[in-house]
N, C-alpha and C positions, 0 to 999 in steps of 0.2 A: 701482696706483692703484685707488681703491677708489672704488664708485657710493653715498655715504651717501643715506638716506627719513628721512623721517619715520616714526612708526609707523603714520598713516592710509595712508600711501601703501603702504606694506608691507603692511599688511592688505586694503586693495585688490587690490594682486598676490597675494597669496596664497590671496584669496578665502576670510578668515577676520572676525572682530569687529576691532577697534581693541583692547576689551579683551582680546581672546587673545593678541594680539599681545605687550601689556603683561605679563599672565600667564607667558607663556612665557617673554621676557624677565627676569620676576622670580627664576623658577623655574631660570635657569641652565641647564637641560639641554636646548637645544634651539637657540640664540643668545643673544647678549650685547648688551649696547648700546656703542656706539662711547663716548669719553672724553666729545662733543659732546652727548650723548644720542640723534642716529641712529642706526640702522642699517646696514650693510655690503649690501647689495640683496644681492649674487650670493652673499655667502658666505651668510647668513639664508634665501635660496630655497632653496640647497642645502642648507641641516642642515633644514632644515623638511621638505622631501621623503626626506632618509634618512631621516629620522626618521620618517615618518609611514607608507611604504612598507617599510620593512623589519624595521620592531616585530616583536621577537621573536613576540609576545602578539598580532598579528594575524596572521604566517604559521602560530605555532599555532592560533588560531583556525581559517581559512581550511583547514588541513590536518584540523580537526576535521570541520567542515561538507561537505568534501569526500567527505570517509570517510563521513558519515552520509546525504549525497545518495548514494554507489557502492552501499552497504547496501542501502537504500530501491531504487534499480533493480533489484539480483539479488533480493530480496524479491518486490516487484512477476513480475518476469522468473517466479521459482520460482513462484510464485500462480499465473500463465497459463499455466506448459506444466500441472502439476498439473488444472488444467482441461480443458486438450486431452486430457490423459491419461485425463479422468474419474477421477481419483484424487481430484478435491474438484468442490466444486458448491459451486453460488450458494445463499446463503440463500434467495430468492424461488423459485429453481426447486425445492426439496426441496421447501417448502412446499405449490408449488401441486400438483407431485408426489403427495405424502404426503394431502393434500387430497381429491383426484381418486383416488387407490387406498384410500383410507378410506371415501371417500362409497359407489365400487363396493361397497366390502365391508358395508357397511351395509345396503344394498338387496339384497343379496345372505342376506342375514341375515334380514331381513322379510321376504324374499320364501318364506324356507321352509315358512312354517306355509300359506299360499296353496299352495303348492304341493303340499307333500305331505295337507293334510286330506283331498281329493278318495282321494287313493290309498290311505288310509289309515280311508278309510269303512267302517264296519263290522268290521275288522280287531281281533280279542282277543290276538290274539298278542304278548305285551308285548316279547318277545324280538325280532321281526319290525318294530315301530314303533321301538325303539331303533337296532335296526340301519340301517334307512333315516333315521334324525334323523341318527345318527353320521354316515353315509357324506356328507349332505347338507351338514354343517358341517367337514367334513374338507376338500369336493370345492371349497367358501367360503374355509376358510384354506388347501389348494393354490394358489388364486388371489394369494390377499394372499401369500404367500410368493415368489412367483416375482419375484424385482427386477432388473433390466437399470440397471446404471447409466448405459445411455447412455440410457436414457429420461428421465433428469433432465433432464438438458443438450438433451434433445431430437435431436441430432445430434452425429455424430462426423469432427472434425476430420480433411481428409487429412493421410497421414504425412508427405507435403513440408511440412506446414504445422508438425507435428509437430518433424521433424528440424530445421528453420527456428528454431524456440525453442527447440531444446536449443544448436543452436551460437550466438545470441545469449546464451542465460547464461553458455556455456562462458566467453565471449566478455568478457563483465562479471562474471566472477570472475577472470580473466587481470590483467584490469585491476586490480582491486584488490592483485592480490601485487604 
C-alpha cells in the first residue's frame, strides 16, 4: 500500500520548491509520478535522499575538500615547528630585526669620523690614518655580521614544546595516507 502527496505536499516534506519537485519528476532520474499524477511519499523520500547523499559527484567533491583541509593543516603544522625551530621567521619580525641592526650600523658608521678626527689630529702618516679608518669599518661590519637567528623570533621555544609539533605533524601526515 502506497502513501500518494501531492507535489506541494512532497516538497513540504522534503524541504525543497514545488518547482523542484516537478523538475525532478520530469527529469525521471530521481522519482516518477504515480498514474494519478501523485507521488509514492515513502518511495519519492527514499530515492530523493539516495540520491542526494550518495552522489557520486558530492562524495568526490567532499573527498576533494577533505584532502585540501588535511594539506592546509600539515602546511600550517610545518610553518610552526619551522618556526620553533628558527628555520623561518615572521615577516614583521625580520623586518623589525633588520631595521634595528641597520639603524645600529648606521650610527655606527657616522659615528667614525667623530671619533676618529680627535685621534687622528695632526697625524701625516697616510698609512696610519688608513689603517685606523679600515680597522674602524671592519670593527662596524664585525658587528652587522654577527646574526643569531634566534634574535628574530626574540625567544626560543622549549624542546617539549618542540617535540609536541613534530608528533602533531607526524600525526596529520598519518592521517592523510
Amino acid at each position: 500500500m502506497s502513501y500518494e502527496v501531492k507535489s506541494k505536499e512532497l516538497a513540504r516534506i522534503l524541504g525543497i520548491t514545488v518547482r523542484r519537485v516537478n523538475q525532478l519528476a520530469d527529469e525521471g532520474d530521481v522519482f516518477e509520478r504515480e498514474v494519478s499524477g501523485n507521488f509514492d511519499c515513502v518511495e519519492c523520500v527514499a530515492a530523493y535522499y539516495n540520491n542526494k547523499f550518495t552522489d557520486e559527484d558530492y562524495k568526490e567533491q567532499y573527498n576533494k575538500e577533505r584532502a585540501l583541509h588535511e594539506k592546509a593543516k600539515r602546511e600550517k603544522a610545518e610553518i610552526e615547528l619551522s618556526e620553533m625551530k628558527a628555520e623561518v621567521h615572521k615577516a614583521e619580525d625580520v623586518e623589525m630585526f633588520m631595521t634595528n641592526m641597520l639603524v645600529v650600523f648606521r650610527n655606527r658608521m657616522l659615528s667614525i669620523p667623530s671619533k676618529l678626527a680627535p685621534q687622528l689630529t695632526g697625524v701625516n702618516n697616510t698609512n696610519l690614518i688608513s689603517s685606523m679608518l679600515r680597522n674602524e669599518v671592519r670593527q662596524a661590519l664585525a658587528e652587522l655580521s654577527e646574526y643569531d637567528p634566534e634574535e628574530i623570533s626574540g625567544n626560543k621555544p622549549p624542546e617539549e614544546e618542540i617535540k609536541k609539533k613534530e608528533e602533531e605533524l607526524e600525526k596529520i601526515k598519518n592521517q592523510e595516507e
